[in-house]
C-alpha positions in Angstrom: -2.8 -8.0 12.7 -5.0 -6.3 10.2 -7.4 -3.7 11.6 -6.2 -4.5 15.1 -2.8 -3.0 14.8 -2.9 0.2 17.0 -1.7 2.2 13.9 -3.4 1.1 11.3 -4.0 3.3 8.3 -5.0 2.4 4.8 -2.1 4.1 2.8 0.6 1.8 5.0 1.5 -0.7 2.6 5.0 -1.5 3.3 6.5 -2.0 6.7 10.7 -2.0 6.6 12.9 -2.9 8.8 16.1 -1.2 9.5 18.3 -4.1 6.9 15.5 -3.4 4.6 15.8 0.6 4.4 19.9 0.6 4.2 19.6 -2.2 1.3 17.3 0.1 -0.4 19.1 3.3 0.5 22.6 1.2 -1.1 20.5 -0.1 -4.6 19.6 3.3 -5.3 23.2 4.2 -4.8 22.9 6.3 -1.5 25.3 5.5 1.7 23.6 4.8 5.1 25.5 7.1 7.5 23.0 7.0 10.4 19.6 5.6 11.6 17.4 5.3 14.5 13.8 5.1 16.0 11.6 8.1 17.1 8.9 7.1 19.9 4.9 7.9 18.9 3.4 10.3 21.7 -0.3 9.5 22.8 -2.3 9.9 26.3 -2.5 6.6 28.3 -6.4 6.7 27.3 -5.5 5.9 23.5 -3.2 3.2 24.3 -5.0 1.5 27.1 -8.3 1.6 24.5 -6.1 0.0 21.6 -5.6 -3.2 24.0 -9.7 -3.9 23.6 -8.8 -5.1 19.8 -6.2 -7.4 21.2 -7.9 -8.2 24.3 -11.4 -7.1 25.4 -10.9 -8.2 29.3 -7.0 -6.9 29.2 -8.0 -3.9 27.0 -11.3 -2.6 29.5 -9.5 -3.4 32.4 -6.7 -1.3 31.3 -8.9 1.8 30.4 -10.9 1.3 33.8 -7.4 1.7 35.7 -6.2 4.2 33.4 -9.5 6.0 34.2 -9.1 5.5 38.1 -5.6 6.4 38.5 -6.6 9.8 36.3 -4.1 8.9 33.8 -6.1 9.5 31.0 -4.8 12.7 29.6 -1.5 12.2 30.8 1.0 12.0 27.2 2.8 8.3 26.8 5.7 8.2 24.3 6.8 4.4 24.2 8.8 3.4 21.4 8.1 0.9 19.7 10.3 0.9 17.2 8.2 1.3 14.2 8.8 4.7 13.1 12.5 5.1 11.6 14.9 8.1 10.3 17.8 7.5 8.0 20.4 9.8 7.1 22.3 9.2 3.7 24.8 10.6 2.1 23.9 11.3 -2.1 25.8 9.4 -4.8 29.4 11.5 -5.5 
């Protein structure tokens, strides 16, 4: 999605999925005991403003309502599954 993803930022240059981070985790010899997703906290006013690169009528008409309703500041913590924490047990 290149500069459209809603979190982009130069230094990301590998995106895992969960398979991908336990089958690393086991080649370096460590044992996946636990993983899950944490959700990214922003106000509606971010979100609704990242829709313009995906959409300019969805994205505008999103930050209008947002706007109207006074949503703006209000905090928004979706998850979208894209930030991940392992727990792994070391080798012996």
């Amino acid at each position: 999605m290149g500069p459209r993803w809603w979190a982009v930022i130069p230094t990301h240059v590998h995106y895992f999925t969960r398979e991908s981070v336990a089958v690393a985790l086991r080649r370096a010899g460590f044992e996946p005991l636990a993983g899950t997703t944490s959700p990214k906290t922003f106000t509606f006013a971010y979100y609704a403003s990242r829709l313009v690169g995906y959409s300019g009528l969805l994205g505008n008409s999103a930050v209008r309502i947002t706007e109207k309703l006074g949503l703006g500041d209000r905090l928004c913590a979706p998850d979208f599954r894209d930030r991940m924490l392992f727990v792994a047990r070391a080798p012996g």
